[in-house]
N, C-alpha and C positions, 0 to 999 in steps of 0.2 A: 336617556340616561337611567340608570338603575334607579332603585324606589329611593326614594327621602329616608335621610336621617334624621331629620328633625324629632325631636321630642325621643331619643334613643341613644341612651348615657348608658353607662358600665353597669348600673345597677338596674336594669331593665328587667321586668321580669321576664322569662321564660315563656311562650304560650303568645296567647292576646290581650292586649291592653289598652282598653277605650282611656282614650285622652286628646284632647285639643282637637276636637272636630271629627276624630278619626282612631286611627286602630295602628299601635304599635305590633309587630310580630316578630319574633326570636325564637329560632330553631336549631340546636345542636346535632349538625351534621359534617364533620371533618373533614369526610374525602369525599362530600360530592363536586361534581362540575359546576353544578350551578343548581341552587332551589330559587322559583316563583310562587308567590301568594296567588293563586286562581280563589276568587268568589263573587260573591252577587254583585257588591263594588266595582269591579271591574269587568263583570260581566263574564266569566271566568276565558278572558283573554289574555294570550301569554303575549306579551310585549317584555322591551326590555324594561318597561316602568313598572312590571311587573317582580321583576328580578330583585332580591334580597341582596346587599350586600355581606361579602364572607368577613369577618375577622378573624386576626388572629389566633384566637381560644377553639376556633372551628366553630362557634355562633353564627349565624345567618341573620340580619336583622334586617326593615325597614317600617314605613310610616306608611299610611294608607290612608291618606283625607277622604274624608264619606263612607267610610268602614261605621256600620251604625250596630246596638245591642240587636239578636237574635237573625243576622246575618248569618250565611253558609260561605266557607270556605276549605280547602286544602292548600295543602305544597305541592309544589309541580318539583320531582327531585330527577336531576339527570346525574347518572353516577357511573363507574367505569363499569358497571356490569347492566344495569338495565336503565331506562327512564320511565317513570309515569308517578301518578299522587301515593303521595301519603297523606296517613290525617298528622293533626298536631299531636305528640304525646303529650301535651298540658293543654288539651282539649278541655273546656269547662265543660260543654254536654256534646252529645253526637244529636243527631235526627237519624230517623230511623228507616228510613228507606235504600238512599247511598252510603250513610253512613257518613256526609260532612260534618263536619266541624260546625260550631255554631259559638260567633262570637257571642257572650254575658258578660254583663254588668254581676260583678258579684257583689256592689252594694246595694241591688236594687230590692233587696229583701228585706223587711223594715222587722225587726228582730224585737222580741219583747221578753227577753230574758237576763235582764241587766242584776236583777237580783238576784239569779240561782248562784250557788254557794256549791261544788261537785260535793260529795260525801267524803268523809275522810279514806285514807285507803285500808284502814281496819271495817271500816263501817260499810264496804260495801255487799250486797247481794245482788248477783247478777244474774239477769233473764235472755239466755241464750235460745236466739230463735231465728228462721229464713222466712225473709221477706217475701218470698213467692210462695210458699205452701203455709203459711201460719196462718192468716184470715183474710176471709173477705167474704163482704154480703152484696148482692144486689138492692135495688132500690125499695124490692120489697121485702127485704130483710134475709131471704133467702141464700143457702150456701153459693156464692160463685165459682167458688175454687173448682167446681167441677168440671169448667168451662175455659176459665183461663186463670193465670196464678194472680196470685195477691202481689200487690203495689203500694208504693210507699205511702202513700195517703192512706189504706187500710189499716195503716194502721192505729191511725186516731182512731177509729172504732172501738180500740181495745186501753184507749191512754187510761180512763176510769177505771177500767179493771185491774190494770198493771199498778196503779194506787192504792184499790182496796185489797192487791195481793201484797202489796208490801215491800217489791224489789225497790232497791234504792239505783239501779242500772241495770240498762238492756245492752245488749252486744248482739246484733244483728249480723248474721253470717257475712261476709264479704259483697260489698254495694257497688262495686265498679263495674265496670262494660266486660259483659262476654260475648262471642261469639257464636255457642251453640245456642239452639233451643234452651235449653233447658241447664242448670247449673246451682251446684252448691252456693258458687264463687268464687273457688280456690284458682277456676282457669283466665282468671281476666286480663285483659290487653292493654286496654285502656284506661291508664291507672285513677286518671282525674276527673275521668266523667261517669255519672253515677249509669247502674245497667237502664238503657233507654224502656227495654219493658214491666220496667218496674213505675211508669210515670203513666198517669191519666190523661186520655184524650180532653181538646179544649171540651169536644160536644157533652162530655163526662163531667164532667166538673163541679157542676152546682153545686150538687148532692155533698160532695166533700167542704168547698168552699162555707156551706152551712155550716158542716158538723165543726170546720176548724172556728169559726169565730160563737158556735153556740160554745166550744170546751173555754176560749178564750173570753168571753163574755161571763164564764162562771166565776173566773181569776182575776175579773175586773180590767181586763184588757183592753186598747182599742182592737177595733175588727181590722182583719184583711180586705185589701181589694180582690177582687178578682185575677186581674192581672199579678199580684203576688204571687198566683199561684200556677202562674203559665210557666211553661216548662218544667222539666222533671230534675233539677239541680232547685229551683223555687221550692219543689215539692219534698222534696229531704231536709231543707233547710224549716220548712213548715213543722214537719213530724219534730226534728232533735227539738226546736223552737219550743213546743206543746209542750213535750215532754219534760225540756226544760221548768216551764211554770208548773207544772205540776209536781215540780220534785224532783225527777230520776234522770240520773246521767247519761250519756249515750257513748259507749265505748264502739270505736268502730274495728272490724278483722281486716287485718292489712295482710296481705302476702308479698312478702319482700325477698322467699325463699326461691322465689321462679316465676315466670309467668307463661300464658298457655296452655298449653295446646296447639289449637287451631288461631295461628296471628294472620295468615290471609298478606295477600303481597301489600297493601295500602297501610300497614301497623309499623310499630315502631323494630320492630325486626327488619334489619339489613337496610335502615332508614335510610341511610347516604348510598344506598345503592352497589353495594361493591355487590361482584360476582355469586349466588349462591353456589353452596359446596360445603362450606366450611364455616360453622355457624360461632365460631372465635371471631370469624368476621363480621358479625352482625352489629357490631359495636357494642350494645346493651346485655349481650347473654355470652355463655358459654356454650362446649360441644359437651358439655355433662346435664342428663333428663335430670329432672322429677318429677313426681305425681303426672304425668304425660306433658308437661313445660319443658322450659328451658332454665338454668339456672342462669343468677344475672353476675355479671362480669364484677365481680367484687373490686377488683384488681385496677378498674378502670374509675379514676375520681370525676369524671363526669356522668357515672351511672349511679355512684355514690349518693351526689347531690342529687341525682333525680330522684331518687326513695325518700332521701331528708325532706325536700321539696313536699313530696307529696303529702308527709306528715305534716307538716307545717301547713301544709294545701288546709287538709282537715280542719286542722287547731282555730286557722284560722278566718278561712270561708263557711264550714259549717259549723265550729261553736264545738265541737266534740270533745269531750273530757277525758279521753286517753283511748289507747288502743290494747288488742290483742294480736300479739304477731305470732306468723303461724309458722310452724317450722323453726325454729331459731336454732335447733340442732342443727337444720342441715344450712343454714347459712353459715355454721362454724367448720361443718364439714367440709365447706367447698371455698374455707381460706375467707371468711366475712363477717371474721367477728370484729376487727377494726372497724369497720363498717357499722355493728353493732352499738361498738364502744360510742364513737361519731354520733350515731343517730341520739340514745340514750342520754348523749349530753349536751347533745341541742337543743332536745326539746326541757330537758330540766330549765334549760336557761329562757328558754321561749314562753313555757308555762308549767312550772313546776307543780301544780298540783294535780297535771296529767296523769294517769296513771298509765302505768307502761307492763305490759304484760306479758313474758314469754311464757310461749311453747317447745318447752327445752326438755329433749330425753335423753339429755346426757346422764350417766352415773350420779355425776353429782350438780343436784340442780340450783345448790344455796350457790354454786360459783353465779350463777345467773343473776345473784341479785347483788352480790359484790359490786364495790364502785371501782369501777375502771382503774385508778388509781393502784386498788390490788390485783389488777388482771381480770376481774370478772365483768359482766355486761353491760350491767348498769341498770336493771331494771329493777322494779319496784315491785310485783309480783311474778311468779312462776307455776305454771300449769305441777299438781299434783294427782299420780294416781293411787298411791297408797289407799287414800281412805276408799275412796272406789272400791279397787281389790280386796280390804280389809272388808268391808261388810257387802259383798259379794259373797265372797268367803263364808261370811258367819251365816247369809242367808242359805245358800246354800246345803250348808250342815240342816239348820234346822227343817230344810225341806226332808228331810230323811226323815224325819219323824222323832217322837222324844225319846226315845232310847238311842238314839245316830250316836256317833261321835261327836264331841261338839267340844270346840277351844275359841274363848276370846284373847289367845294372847296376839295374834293380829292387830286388833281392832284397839286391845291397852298400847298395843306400841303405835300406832297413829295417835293415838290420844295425846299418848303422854311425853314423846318426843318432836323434835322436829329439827332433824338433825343438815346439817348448814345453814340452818334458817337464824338471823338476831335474835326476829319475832316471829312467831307462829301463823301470824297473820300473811305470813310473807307468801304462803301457800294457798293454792287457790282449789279450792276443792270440791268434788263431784261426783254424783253415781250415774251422770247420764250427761252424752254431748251428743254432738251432732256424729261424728265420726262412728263411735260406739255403735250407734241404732241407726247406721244409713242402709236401707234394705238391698240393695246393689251391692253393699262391698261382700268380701267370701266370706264362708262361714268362721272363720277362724278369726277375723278380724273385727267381729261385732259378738255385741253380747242385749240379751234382751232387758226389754223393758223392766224395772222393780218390779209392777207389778205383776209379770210374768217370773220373773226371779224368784219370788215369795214362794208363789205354787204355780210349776209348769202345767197343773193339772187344771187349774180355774183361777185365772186371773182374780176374779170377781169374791173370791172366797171367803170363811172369814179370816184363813190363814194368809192369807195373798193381802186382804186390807190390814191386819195387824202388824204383819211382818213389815209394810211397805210404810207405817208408819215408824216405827221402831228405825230403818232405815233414814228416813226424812230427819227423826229428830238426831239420830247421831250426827248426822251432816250441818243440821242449822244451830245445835249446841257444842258441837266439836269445835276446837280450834281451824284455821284459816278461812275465807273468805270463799262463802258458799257461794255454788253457781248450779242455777236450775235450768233445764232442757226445755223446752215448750212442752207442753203434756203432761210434762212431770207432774208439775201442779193439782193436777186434777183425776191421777190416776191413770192417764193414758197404758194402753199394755200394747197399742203396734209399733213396729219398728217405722221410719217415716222415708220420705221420699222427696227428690226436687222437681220433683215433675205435674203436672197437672190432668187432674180429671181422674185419679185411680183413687175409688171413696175409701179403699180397704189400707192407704195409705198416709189417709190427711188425720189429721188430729180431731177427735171428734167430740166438737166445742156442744153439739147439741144433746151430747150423752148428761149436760150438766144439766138439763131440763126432766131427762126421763131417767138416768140412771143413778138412783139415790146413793150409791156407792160412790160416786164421779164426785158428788153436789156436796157430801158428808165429808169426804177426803179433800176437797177445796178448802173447809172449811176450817179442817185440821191446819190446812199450811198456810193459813193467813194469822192461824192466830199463833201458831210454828213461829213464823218471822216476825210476828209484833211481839216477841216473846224475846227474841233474839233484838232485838230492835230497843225495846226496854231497859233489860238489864246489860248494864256495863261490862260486867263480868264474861257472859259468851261472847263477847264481842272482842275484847283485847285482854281478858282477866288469863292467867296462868292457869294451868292445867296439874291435878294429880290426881290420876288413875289409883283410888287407894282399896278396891274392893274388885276381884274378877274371878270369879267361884264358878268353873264349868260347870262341874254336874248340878247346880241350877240353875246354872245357864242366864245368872244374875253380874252384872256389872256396873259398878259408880265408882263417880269421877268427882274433885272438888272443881272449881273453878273461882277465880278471885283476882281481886284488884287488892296490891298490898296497899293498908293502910287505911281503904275504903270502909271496910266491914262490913260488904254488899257479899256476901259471899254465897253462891248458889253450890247445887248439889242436884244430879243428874242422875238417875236410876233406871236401869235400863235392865229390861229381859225379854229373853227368844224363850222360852219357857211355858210349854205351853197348858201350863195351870200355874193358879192363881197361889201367890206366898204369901199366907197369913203370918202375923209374929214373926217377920222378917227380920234378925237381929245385924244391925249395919250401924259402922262407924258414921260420927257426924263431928263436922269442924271444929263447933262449940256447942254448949249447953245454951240453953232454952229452947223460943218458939219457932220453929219453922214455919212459911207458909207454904202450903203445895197449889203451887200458881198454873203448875200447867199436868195433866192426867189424860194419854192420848187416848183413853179407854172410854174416855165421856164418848168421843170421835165417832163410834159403831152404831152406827142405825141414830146417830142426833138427835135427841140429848140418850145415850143409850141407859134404858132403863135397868139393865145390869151392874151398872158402872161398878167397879172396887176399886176402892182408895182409901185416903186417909181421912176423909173428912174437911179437907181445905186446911188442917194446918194438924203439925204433929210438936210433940216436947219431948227434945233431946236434955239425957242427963249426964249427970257428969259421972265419969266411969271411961276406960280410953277402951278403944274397939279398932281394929284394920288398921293401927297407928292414927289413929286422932282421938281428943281428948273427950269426946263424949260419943254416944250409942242412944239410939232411939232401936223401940219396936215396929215395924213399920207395914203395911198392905202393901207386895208388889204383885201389881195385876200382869196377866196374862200378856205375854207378847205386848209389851207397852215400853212410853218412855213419861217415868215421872220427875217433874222439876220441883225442887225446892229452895224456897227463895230465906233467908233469913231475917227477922225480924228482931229488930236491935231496942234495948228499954225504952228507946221513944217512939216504937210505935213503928219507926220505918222498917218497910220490908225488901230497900232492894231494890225498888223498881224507879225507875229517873222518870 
């Protein structure tokens, strides 16, 4: 007789489900003849006790007594066009030889992050980086990447630094299963198990299992066992885990716009088997590409709940504090923004302090953050290139030299508007991603590094480091929700790669030892974001662009919380000499402090510096429309902050 139903009710999950001695399985296949559970259980013999019963929703389900955690299995699917396995698409992890299935325990990870708090979604800064090219060392310290990519345990190596740089979230390129060699992770298959080569050998392991319970012993934690950290779904759940205690969010890149590539005859493509030909028929996709995939069957609400599914998978097996979804344009393109809507207010309901992030190029990207209710999608944030563009733009100019042409009215109107948006916040903003600087795509579609931007002539230069500061603080004092590339941080000028072993393409973490420019401009953007991190005001305070004077090529901005009286003031020039007796409006009368002077930045502590002395007095008399005017020092290609200090002494800073 076909498998047992025991223990397999309506509400079943999806996938495998260790319970009562054994392993539930449930697979959405419609039109096949018949699917069997082949695995180590049964020795992968097809019997009829093998056989899944079909129900009416097109679910497949039965029971398997002695189905145990870290077992291999597939479906044996017979359909009117071919027979032979598939894997599960709500596979927890794969193995990586055949590529089976592998039943998990997903509560066997003992989680020590019951206290983290995610940041609010004004408050965040995000470190966008790929898990195969971003770090890793060997045991004697040494670059690995040359040899094989970075894996998800490497990146504890980096949790301390990610700390002392200040992101409050990291967003890790796309973590699910691919296919080729080598990947962004835009082509993945398998949506629920994380990329198998991203997970550490057991013989590997020590090394890591130290470093996670030395960061975890700093926090006051108990230790990991060893076994915690077997298999590569343990080992993800380790990193968000870490990172958790230490502070910072883990936003993960979901691609819900298509999947593939390369899906191979065993993937969730033409699952139930019908005929190839016509890829309408494949249940899950459509006959319209992207990015070399498939786009998925919007239209069909059992492909719907698979994407829901798999957010919800995240939220709540790995603990993740929201997403970035990629493409949201072309899932409205191709009839899925219902879909959209659906998703965006499941998970509000599921855990609303997810944040939810599109990548939408529509025209108008504030419809993106509208709630469904008005027609829009319902998320919480939206990818911005304005600012981007805006001081691209101004960098560019001033590479011409100081007689170029040169306009800030770009970069006042990013400032100083943020048009569909409630809140400014609502935009997420950037001069560098992964996309921009992937050294593979065509020349028209990527743009270089800042510090290549600055001066194409010497990255290194002192115009290349000025400028590429000036850049940084408009980003991390400007309105919305800054988001840094890997590399950024430290000056990086190559463009980067998913591939392994090409030196002229990795990020080069050891230039922060020998190249005083690397190790100075680090230093710049830590104290950049504890700056931004401090005062209230860049963070969610209001915006007015009240001073933007091209020919010298000087521009300031207020910023403010009403009611607060924390009110900062931003001064900013491409200019490349130094403005004594600077005469510039100021919000109000008295003292200023000048909290932050990127000029210090050059050659640390630069013995040149021009400034104001750490605090200036503004008097009363109105200038640029505001009620007082100070004389002020604007140094050379710089960004100076001034913080205001109120008759008690306070200046601003939380």
């Amino acid at each position: 007789m076909p498998a047992s139903q025991t223990h397999v009710t309506r509400d079943t999950a999806m996938g495998s489900t260790l319970i009562g001695g054994g392993c539930v399985f449930r697979v959405w296949a419609p039109r096949a003849n018949a699917v069997h559970v082949l695995g180590d259980f049964n020795q992968w013999q097809q019997s009829e006790a093998s056989l899944l019963v079909k129900r009416a929703n097109g679910h497949w389900t039965g029971f398997f007594s002695g189905a145990r955690e870290g077992q291999y299995y597939k479906y044996w699917v017979s359909g009117p066009g071919s027979t032979g396995f598939k894997r599960d698409p709500y596979a927890r992890e794969l193995e990586g030889t055949v590529w089976n299935c592998v039943i998990r325990d997903p509560k066997s990870y003992p989680w020590h992050d019951s206290e983290f708090k995610p940041p609010a979604f004004e408050d965040l800064i995000i470190y966008q980086f790929h898990i195969g090219s971003y770090y890793a060392v060997d045991g004697q310290g040494n670059d690995a990447r040359l040899g094989r990519r970075g894996r998800f345990l490497d990146v504890l190596d980096r949790v301390e630094y990610l700390v002392e740089l200040g992101v409050t979230a990291v967003q890790p390129l796309p973590i699910v299963e691919f296919l080729t060699r080598f990947s962004q992770g835009y082509n993945g298959v398998d949506y629920f198990s994380p990329e198998f080569s991203y997970g550490i050998d057991d013989n590997e392991l020590d090394r890591y299992w130290a470093t996670a319970n030395r960061l975890l012993s700093l926090r006051g934690k108990s230790h990991l066992k060893r076994e915690n950290l077997q298999g590569v779904a343990n080992q993800l759940r380790a990193v968000v885990d870490i990172l958790h205690v230490y502070g910072i969010a883990v936003l993960f890149d979901v691609v819900y716009n298509h999947a593939g590539g390369d899906f191979g005859d065993e993937s969730l493509f033409f699952i139930d088997r019908l005929p190839y030909g016509n890829n309408n028929d494949s249940l899950y996709f459509t006959d319209q590409g992207w990015a070399g995939g498939l786009v998925f069957a919007y239209w069909n609400a059992g492909v719907r709940q698979f994407l829901i599914d798999n957010a919800k998978f995240f939220l709540d097996e790995f603990h993740v504090d929201g997403f970035r979804y990629d493409e949201v344009s072309v899932i409205d393109r191709f009839g899925g923004w219902y879909f959209c809507q659906a998703l965006t207010q499941t998970l509000r309901f599921a855990a609303p302090s997810a944040v939810q992030i599109a990548e939408f190029w529509n025209a108008s990207k504030g419809f993106a953050v509208k709630p469904p209710s008005a027609g829009g999608g319902g998320f919480d944030l939206v990818w911005d290139d304005r600012m981007r563009d805006a001081v691209r733009g101004v960098l560019a100019q001033a590479t011409g030299g100081r007689d170029a042409p040169f306009s800030w009215s770009e970069v006042a109107s990013v400032l100083g508007s943020a048009p569909g948006f409630d809140y400014p916040w609502r935009a997420v903003a950037m001069l560098e991603n992964h996309d921009l600087l992937l050294a593979s795509h065509a020349e028209s579609d990527k743009r270089p590094r800042v510090a290549a931007a600055a001066d194409p002539s010497n990255p290194r230069s002192w115009y290349a480091r000025s400028r590429a500061r000036v850049a940084a603080g408009l980003l991390i004092t400007g309105p919305g929700v800054p988001m840094l590339f890997m590399g950024q941080e430290f000056l990086e000028d190559k463009y980067w790669d998913d591939s392994a072993g090409g030196t002229d393409l990795l990020i080069w973490w050891k230039g922060l030892s020998v190249d005083r420019a690397m190790s100075d401009y680090l230093r710049f953007m830590r104290e950049l974001i504890a700056l931004r991190r401090n005062l209230d005001a860049l963070r969610r305070g209001r915006v007015n662009v009240y001073h933007s004077w091209d020919p010298t090529r000087v521009l300031a901005f207020h910023r403010w919380i009403e009611g607060s009286g924390r009110d900062v003031v931003v001064v900013v020039s491409l200019s490349e000499v130094t403005h004594y007796g600077y005469a510039l409006g100021f919000p109000r009368p008295g003292r200023w402090i000048e909290c932050f002077n990127s000029d210090v930045y050059d050659n640390w502590v630069n013995p040149a510096t021009a400034g104001n002395g750490g605090s200036l007095v503004a008097r009363q008399g109105g200038m640029h429309g505001l009620p007082a005017h100070a004389d002020i020092i604007v140094p050379a290609n710089s960004v100076s902050v001034f913080s205001y200090m109120s008759p008690d002494g306070g200046a601003g800073v939380r």
